[in-house]
C-alpha positions in Angstrom: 114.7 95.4 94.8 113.0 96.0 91.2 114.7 94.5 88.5 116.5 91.6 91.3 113.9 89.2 90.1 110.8 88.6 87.8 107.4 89.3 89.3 106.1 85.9 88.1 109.2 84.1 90.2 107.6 86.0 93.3 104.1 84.6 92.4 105.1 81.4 92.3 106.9 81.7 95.6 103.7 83.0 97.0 101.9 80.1 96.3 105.2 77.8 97.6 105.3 80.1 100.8 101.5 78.8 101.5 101.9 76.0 100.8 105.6 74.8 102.2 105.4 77.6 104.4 102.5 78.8 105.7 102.3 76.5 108.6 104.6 78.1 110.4 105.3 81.5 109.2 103.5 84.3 107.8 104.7 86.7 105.3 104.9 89.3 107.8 107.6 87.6 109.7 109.8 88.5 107.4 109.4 92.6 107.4 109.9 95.2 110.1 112.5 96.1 112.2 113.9 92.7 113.1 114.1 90.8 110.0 116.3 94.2 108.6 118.5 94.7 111.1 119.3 90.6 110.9 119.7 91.2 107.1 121.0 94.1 106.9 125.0 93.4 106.4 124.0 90.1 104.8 123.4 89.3 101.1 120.6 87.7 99.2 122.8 84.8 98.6 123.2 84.2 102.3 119.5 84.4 102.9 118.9 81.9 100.3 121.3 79.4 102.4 119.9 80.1 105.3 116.2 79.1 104.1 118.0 76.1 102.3 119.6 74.9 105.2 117.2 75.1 107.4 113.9 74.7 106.3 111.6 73.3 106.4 112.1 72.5 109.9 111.5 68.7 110.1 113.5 68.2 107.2 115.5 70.9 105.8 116.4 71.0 102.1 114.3 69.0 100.9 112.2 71.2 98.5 113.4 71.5 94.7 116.1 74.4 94.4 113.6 75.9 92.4 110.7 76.1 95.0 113.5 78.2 97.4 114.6 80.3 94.3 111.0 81.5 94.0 110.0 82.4 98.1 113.1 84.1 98.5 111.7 87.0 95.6 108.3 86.6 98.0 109.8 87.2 101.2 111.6 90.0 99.7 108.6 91.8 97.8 106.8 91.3 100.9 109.3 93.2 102.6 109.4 96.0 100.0 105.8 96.3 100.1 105.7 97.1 104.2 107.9 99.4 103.5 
């Protein structure tokens, strides 16, 4: 994934994961086995929907466009780095 997004865009979405996040999921939820084989045919684009239109939870879409532009780069440096 180097070069697919800015490290600074995946700090910020550290600190959005935490914080927007972080109540229900950990970082690790989103590496191993699992979270690859339900990603693996699918694009970054489709992830990004699928975090828009469904999170959070209680009211989904509701974070700035921005805010979802910058965990998307977290979840997937997270998942680079358990690999």
């Amino acid at each position: 994934m180097e070069g697919f997004y800015a490290a600074e865009q995946a700090a910020r979405g550290r600190v959005a994961f935490q914080a927007d996040c972080g109540e229900c999921h950990s970082a690790s939820d989103f590496g191993g086995r699992d979270f690859e084989r339900q990603w693996r045919q699918q694009t970054v684009w489709d992830l990004y929907r699928r975090v828009i239109e469904t999170m959070p939870e209680d009211c989904p879409g509701i974070l700035p466009d921005e805010t979802y532009a910058d965990v998307i780069p977290y979840i997937l440096s997270h998942k680079r780095l358990r690999t």
